[in-house]
BAFI-3210 file (N, C-alpha, C; in Angstrom, 3 decimals, decimal comma, padded with zeros to 6 digits):
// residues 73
n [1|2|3|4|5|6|7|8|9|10|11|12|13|14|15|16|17|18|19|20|21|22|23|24|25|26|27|28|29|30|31|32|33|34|35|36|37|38|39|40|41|42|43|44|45|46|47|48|49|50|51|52|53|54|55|56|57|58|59|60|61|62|63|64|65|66|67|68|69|70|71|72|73]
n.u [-002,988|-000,512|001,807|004,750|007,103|010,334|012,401|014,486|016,707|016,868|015,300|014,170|013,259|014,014|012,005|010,022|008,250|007,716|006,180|004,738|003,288|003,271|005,609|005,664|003,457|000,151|-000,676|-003,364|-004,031|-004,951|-004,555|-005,830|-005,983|-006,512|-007,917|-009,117|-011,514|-012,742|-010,583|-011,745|-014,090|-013,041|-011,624|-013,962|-015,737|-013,477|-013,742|-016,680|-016,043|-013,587|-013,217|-011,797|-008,934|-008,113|-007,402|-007,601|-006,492|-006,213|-005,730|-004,076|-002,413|-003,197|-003,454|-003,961|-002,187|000,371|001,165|003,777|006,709|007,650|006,115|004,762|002,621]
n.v [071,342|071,333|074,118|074,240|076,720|076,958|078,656|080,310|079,208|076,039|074,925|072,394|073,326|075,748|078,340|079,782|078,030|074,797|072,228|070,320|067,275|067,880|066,502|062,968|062,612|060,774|061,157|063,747|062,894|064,281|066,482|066,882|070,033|071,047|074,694|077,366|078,435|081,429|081,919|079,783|081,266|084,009|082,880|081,910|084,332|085,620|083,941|084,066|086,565|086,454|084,245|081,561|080,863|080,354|077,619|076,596|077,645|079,136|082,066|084,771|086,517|089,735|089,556|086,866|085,033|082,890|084,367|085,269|084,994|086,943|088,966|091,889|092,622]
n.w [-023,092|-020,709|-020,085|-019,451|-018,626|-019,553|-019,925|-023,065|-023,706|-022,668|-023,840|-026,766|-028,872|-028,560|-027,567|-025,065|-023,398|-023,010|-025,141|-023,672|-021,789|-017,810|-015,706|-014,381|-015,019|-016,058|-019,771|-019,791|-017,217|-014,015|-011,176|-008,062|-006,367|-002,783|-002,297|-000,157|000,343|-000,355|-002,240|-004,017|-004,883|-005,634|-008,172|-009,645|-009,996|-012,424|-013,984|-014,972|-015,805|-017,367|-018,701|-019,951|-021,768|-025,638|-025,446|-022,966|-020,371|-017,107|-017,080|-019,284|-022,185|-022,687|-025,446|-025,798|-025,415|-023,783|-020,010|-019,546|-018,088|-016,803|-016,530|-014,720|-013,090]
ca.u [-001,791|000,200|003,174|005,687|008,274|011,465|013,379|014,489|018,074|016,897|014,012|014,741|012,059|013,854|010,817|010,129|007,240|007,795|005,079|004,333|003,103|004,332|006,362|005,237|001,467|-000,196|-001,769|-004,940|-004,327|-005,249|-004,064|-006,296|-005,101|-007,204|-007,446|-009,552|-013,396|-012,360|-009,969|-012,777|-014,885|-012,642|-011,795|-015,040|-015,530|-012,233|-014,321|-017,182|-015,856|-012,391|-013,807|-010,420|-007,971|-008,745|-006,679|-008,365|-005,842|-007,403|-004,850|-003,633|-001,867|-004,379|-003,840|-004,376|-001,216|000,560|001,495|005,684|007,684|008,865|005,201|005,506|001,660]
ca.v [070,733|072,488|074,825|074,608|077,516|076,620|079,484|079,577|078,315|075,168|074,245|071,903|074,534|077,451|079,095|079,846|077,348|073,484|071,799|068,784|067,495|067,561|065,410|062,074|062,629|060,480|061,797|063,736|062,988|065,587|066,456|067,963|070,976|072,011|075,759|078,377|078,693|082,681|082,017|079,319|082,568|085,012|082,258|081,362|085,539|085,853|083,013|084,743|087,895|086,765|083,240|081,097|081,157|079,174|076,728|076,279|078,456|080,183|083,401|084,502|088,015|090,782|088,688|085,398|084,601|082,583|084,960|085,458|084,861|088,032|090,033|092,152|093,425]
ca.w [-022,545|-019,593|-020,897|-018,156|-018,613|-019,298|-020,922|-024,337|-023,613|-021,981|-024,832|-027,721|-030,022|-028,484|-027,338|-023,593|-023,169|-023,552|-025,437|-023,319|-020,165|-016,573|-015,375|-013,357|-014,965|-017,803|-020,556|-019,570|-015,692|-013,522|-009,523|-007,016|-004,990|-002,230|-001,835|000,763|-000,140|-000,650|-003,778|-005,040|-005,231|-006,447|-009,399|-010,197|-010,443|-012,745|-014,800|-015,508|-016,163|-018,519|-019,451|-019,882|-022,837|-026,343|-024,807|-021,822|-019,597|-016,647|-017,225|-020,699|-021,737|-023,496|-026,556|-025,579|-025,238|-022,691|-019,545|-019,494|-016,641|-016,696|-016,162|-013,636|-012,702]
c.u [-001,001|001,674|004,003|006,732|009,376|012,564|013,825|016,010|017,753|015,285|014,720|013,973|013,199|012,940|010,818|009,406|007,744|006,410|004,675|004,029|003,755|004,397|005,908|004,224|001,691|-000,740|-003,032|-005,308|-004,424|-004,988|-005,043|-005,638|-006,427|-006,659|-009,279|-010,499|-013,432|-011,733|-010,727|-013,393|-014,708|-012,075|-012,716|-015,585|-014,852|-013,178|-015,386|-017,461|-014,553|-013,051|-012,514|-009,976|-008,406|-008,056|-007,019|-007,366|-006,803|-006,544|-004,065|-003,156|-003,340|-004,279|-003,709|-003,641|-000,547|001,461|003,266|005,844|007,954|007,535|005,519|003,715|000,724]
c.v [071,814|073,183|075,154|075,696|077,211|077,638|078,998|078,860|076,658|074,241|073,562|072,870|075,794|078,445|078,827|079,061|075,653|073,167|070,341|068,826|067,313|066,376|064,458|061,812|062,086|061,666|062,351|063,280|064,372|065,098|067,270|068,591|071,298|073,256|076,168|078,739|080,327|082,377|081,432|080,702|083,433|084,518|082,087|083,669|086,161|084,734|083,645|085,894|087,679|085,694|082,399|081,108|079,934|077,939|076,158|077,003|079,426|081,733|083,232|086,396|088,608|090,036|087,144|084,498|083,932|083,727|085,207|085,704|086,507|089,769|090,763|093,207|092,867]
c.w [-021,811|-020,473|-020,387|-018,995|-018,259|-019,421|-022,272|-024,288|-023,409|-022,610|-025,758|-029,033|-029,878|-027,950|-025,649|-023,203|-023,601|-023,880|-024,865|-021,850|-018,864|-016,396|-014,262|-013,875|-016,293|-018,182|-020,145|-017,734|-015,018|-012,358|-009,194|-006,231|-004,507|-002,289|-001,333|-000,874|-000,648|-002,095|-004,287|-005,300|-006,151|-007,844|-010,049|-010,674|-012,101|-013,865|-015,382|-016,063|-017,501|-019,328|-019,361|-021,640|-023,739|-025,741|-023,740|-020,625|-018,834|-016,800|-018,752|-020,703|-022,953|-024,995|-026,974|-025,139|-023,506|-021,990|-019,573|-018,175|-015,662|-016,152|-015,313|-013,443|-011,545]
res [x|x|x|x|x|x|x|x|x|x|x|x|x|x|x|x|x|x|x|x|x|x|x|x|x|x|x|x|x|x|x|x|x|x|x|x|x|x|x|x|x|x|x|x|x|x|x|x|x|x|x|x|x|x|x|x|x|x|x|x|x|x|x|x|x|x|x|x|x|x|x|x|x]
***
């Protein structure tokens, strides 16, 4: 399930991540984005080299964790 970033002020948990899905979409719907035959590549790369997060996340921090707003690399 997607973990839009809200900050923790603006959560009912508190926590920087809301636990639910975006907004407009059922359950389990999914959107296509096209993108440039180059980033398919360098994702599908980035796939067989990190794998994706237990969660199914294609980016996660060195311990699995969801990335923070606030990265800076």
């Amino acid at each position: 399930m997607p973990r839009p970033s809200a900050g923790k002020a603006w959560t009912d948990s508190g926590e920087a991540h809301d636990r639910r899905g975006l907004k407009q979409r059922a359950h389990g719907e999914a959107r296509n984005v096209p993108i440039p035959p180059p980033l398919v590549r360098l994702l599908c790369e980035h796939l067989q080299e990190f794998g994706t997060a237990k969660d199914g996340r294609l980016f996660s921090s060195e311990r699995g964790n969801v990335i923070a707003a606030s990265s800076e690399r």
